[in-house]
Structure formats: structure tokens, C-alpha cells
mmCIF file of the N, C-alpha and C atoms, coordinates in Angstrom:
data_MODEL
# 
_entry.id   MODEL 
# 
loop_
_atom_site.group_PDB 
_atom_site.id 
_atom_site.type_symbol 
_atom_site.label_atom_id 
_atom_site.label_alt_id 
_atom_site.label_comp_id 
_atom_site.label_asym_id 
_atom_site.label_entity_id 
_atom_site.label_seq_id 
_atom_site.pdbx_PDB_ins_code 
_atom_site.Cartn_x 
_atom_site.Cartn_y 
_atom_site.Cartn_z 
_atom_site.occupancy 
_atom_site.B_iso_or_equiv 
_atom_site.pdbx_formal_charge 
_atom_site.auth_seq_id 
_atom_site.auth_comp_id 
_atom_site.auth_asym_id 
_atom_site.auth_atom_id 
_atom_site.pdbx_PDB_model_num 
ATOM 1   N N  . UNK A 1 1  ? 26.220 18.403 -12.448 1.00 0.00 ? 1  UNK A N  1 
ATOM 2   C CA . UNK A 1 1  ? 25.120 17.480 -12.607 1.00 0.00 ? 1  UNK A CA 1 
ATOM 3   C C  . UNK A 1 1  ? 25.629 16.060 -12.335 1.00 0.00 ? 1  UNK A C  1 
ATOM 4   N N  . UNK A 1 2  ? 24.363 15.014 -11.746 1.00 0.00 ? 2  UNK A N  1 
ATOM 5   C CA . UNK A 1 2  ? 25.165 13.826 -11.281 1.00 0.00 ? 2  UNK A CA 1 
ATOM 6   C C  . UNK A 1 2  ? 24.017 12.981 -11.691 1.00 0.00 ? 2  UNK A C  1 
ATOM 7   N N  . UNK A 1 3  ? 24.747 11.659 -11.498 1.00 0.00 ? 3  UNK A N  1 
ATOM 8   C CA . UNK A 1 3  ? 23.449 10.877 -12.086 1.00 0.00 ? 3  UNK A CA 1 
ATOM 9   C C  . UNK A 1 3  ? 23.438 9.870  -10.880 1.00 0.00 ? 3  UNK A C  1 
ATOM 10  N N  . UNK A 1 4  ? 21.668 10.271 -10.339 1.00 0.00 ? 4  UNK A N  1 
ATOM 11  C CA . UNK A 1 4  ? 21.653 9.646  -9.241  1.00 0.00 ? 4  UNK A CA 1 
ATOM 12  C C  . UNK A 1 4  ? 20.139 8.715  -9.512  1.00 0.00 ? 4  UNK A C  1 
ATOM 13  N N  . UNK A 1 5  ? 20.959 7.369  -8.418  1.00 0.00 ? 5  UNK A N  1 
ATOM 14  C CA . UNK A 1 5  ? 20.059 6.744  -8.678  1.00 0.00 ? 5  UNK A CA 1 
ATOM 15  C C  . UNK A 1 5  ? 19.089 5.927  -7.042  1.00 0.00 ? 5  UNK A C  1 
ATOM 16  N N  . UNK A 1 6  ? 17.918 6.105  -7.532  1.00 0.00 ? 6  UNK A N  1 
ATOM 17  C CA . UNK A 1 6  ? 16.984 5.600  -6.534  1.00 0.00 ? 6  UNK A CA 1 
ATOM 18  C C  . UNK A 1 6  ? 16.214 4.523  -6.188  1.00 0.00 ? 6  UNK A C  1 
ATOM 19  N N  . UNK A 1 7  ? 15.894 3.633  -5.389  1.00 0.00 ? 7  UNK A N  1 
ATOM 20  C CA . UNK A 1 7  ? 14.964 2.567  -5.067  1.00 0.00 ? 7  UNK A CA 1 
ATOM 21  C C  . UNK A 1 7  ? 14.479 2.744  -4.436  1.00 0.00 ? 7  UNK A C  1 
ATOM 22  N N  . UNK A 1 8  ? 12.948 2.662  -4.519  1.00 0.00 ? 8  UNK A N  1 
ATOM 23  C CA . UNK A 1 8  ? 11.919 2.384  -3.559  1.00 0.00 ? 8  UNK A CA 1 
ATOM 24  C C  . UNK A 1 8  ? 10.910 0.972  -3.740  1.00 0.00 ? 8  UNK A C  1 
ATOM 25  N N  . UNK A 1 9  ? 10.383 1.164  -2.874  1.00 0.00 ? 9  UNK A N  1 
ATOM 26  C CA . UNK A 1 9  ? 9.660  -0.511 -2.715  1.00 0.00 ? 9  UNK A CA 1 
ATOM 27  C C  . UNK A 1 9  ? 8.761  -1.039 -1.676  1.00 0.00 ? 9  UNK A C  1 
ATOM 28  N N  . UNK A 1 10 ? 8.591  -2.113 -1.342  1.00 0.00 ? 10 UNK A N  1 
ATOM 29  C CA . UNK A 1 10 ? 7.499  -2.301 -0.145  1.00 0.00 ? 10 UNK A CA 1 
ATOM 30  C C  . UNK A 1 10 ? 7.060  -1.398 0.110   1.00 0.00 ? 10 UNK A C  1 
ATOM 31  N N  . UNK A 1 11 ? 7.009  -0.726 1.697   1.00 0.00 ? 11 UNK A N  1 
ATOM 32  C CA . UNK A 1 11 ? 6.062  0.171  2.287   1.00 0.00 ? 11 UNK A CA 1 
ATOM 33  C C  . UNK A 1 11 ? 6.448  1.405  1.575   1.00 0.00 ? 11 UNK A C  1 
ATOM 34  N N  . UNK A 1 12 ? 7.554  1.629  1.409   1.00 0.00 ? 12 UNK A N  1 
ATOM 35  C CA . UNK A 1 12 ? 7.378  2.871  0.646   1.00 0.00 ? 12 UNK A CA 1 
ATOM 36  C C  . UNK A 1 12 ? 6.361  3.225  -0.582  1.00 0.00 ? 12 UNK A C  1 
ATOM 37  N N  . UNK A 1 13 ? 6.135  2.219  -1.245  1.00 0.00 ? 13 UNK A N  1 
ATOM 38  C CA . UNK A 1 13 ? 4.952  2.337  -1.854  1.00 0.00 ? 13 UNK A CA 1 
ATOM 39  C C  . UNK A 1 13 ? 3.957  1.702  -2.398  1.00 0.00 ? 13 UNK A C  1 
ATOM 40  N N  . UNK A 1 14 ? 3.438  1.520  -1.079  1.00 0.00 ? 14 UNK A N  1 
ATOM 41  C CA . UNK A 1 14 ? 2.550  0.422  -0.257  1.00 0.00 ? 14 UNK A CA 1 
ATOM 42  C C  . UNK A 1 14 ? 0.900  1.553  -0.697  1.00 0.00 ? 14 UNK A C  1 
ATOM 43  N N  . UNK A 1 15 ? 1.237  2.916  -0.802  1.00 0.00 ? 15 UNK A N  1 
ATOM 44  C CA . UNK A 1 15 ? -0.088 3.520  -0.797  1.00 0.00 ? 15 UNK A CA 1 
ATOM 45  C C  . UNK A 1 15 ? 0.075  4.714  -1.756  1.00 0.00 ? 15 UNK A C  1 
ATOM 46  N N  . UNK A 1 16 ? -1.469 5.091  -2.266  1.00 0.00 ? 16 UNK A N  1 
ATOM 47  C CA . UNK A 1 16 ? -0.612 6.534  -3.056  1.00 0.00 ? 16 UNK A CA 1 
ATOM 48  C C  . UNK A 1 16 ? -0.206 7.698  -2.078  1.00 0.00 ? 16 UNK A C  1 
ATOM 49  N N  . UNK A 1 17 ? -0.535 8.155  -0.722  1.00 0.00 ? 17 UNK A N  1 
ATOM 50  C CA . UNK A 1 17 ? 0.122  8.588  0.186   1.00 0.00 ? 17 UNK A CA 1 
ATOM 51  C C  . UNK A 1 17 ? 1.806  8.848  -0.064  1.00 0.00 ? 17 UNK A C  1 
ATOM 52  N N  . UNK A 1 18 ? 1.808  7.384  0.135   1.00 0.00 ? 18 UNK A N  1 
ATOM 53  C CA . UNK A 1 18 ? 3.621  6.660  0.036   1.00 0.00 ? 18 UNK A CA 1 
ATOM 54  C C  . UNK A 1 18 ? 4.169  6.931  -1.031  1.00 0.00 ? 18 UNK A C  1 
ATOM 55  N N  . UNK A 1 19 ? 2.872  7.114  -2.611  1.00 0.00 ? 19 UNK A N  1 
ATOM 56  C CA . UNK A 1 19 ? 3.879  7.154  -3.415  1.00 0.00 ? 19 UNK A CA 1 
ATOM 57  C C  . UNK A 1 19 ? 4.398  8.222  -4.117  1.00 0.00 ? 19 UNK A C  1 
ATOM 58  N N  . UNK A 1 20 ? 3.105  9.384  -3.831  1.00 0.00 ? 20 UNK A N  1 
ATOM 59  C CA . UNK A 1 20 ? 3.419  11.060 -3.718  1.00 0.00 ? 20 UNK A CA 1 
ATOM 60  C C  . UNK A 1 20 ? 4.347  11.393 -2.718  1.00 0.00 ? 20 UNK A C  1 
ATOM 61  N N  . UNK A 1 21 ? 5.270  10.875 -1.891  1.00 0.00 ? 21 UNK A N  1 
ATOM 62  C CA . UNK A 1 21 ? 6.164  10.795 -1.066  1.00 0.00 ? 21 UNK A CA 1 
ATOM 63  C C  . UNK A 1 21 ? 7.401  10.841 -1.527  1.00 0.00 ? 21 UNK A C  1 
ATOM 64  N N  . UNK A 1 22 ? 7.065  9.663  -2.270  1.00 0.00 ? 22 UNK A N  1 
ATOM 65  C CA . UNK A 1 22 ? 8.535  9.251  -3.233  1.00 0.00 ? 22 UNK A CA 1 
ATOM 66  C C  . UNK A 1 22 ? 8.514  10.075 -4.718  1.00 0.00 ? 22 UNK A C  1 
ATOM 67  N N  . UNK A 1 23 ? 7.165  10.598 -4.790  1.00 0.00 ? 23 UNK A N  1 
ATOM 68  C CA . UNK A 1 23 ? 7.635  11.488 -6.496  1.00 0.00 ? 23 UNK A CA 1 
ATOM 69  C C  . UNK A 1 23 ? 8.399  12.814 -5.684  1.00 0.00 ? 23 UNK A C  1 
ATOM 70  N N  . UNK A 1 24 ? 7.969  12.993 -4.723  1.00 0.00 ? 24 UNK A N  1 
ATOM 71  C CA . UNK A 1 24 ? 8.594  14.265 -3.849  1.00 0.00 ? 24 UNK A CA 1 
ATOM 72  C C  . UNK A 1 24 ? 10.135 14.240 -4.122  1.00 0.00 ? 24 UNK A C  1 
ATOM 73  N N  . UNK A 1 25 ? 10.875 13.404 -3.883  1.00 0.00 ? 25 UNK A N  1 
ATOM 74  C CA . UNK A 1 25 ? 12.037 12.969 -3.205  1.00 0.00 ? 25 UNK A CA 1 
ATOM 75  C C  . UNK A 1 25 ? 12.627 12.902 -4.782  1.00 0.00 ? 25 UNK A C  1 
ATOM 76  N N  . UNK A 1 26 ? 12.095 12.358 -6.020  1.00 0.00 ? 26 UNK A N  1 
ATOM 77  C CA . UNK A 1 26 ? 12.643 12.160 -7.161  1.00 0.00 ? 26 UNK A CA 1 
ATOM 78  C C  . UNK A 1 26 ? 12.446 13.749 -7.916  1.00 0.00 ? 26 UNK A C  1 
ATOM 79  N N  . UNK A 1 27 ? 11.265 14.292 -7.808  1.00 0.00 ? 27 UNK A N  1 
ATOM 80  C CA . UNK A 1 27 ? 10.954 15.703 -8.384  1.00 0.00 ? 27 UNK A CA 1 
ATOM 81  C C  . UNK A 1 27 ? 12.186 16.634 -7.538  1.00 0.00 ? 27 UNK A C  1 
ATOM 82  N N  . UNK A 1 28 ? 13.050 16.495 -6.174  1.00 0.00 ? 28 UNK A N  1 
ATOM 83  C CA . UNK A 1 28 ? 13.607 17.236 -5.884  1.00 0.00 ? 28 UNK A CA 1 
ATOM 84  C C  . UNK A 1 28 ? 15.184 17.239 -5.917  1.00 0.00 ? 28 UNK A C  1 
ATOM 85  N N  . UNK A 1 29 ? 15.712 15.420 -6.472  1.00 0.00 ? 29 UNK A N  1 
ATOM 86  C CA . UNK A 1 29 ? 16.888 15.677 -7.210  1.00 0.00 ? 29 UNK A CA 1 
ATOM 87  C C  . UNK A 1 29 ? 16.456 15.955 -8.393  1.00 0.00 ? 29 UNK A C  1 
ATOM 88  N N  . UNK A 1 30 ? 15.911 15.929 -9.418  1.00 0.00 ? 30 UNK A N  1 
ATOM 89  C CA . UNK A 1 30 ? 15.399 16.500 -10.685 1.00 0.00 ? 30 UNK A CA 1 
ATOM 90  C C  . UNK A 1 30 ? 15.474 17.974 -10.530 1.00 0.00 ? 30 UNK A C  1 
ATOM 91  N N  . UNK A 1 31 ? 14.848 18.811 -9.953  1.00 0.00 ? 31 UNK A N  1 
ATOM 92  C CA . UNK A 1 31 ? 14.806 20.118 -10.025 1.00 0.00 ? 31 UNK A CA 1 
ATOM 93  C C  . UNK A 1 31 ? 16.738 20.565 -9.684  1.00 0.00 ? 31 UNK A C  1 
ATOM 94  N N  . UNK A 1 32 ? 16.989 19.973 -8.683  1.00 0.00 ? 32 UNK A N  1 
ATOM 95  C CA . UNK A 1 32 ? 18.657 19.919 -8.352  1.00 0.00 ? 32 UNK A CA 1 
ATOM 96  C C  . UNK A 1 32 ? 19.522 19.884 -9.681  1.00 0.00 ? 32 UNK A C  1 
ATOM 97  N N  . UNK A 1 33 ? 18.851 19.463 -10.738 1.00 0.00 ? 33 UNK A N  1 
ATOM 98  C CA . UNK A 1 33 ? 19.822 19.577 -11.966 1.00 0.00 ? 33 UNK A CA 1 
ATOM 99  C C  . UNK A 1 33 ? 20.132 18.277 -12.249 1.00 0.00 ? 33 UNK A C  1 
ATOM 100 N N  . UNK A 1 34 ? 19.764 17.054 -11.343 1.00 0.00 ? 34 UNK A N  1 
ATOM 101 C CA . UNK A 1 34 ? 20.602 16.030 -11.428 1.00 0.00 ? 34 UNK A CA 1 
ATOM 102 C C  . UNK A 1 34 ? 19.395 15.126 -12.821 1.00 0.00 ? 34 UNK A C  1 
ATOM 103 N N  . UNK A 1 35 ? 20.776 13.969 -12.837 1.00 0.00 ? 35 UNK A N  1 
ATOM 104 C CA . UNK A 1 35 ? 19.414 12.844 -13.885 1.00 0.00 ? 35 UNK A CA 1 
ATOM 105 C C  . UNK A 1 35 ? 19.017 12.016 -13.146 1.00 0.00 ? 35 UNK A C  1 
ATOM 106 N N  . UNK A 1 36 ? 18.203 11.217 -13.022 1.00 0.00 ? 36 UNK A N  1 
ATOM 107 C CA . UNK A 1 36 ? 17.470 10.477 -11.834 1.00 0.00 ? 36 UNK A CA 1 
ATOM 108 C C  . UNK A 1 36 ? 16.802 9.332  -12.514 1.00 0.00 ? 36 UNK A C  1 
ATOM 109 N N  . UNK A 1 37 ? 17.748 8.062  -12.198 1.00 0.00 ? 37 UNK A N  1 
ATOM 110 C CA . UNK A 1 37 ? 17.350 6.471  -12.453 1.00 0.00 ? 37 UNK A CA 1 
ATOM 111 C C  . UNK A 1 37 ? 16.495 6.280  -11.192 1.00 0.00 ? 37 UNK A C  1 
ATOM 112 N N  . UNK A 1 38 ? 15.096 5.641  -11.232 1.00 0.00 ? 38 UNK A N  1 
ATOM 113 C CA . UNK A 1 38 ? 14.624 5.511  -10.313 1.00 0.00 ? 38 UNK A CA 1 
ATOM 114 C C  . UNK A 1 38 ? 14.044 3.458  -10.485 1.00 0.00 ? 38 UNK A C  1 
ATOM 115 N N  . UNK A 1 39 ? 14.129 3.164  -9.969  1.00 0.00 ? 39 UNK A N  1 
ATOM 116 C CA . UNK A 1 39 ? 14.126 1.521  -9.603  1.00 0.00 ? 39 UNK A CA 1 
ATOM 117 C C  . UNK A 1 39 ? 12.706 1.773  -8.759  1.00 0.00 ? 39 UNK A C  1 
ATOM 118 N N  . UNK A 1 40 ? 11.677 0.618  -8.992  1.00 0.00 ? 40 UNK A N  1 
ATOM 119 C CA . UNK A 1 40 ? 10.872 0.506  -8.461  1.00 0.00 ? 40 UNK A CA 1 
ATOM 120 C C  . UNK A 1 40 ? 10.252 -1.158 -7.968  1.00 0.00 ? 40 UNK A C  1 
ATOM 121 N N  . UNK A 1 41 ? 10.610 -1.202 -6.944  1.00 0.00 ? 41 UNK A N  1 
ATOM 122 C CA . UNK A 1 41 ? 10.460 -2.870 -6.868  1.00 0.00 ? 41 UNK A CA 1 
ATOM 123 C C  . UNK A 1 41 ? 9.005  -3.195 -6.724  1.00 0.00 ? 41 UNK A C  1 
ATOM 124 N N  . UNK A 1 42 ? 8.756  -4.515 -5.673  1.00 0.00 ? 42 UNK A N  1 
ATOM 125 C CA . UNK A 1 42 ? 7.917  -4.854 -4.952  1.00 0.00 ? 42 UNK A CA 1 
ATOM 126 C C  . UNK A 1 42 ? 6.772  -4.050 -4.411  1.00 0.00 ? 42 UNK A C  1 
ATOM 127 N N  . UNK A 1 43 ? 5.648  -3.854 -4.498  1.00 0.00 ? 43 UNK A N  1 
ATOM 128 C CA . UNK A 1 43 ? 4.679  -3.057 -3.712  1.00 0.00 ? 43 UNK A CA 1 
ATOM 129 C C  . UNK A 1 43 ? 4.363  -3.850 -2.731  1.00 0.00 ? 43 UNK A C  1 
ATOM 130 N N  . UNK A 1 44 ? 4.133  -3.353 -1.318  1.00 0.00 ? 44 UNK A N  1 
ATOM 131 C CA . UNK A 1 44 ? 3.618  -4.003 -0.103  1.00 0.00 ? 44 UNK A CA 1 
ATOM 132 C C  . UNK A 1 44 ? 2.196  -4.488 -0.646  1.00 0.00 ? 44 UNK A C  1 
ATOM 133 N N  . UNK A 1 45 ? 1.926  -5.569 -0.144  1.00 0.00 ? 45 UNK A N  1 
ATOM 134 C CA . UNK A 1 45 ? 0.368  -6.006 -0.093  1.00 0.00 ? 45 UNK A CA 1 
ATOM 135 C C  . UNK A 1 45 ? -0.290 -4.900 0.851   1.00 0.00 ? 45 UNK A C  1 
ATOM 136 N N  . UNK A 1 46 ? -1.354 -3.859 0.610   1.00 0.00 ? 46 UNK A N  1 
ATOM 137 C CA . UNK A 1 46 ? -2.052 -3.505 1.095   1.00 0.00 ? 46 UNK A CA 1 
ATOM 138 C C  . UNK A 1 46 ? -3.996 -4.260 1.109   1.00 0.00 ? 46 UNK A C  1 
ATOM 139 N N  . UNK A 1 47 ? -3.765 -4.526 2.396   1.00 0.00 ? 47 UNK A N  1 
ATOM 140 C CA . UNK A 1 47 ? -4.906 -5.938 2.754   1.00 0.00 ? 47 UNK A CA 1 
ATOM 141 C C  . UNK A 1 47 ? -6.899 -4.486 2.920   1.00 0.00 ? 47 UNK A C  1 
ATOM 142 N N  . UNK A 1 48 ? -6.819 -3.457 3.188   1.00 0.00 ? 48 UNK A N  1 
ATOM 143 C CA . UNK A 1 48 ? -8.018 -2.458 3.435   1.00 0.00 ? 48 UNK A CA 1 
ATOM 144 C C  . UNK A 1 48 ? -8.730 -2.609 2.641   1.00 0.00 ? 48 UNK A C  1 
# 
């Protein structure tokens, strides 16, 4: 087990599209066994 850690931000989650994207990516070191610091910065201005 490892302890991994993640950032996402601007466009990455700019939309909920983007941000079911990124629970993907965190739900699949999680299931891996690992512990998972996840950092979440800045959201893109979405202007629609």
C-alpha cells in the first residue's frame, strides 16, 4: 500500500463531465489498495 497523492484543477474540473473523470482516476488508486490525498485547486471559469 502507498500513499499517493493527487492534483487536479482548471480544466480538469472545469465541468461535472471533467469531474466524474477525476473521481474515476481517484476511485481507481483507492480500489488499488492505495490511500489517496487528493488536492483540489482552481476551477476553470466555465462562461455557457
Amino acid at each position: 500500500m502507498a500513499i499517493i497523492i493527487q492534483k487536479f484543477g482548471g480544466s480538469s474540473v472545469a465541468d461535472t463531465d471533467k469531474l466524474f473523470r477525476v473521481c474515476s482516476h481517484i476511485t481507481k488508486e483507492y480500489d488499488n489498495g492505495n490511500d489517496v490525498v487528493v488536492v483540489v485547486s482552481a476551477q476553470r471559469k466555465n462562461n455557457r
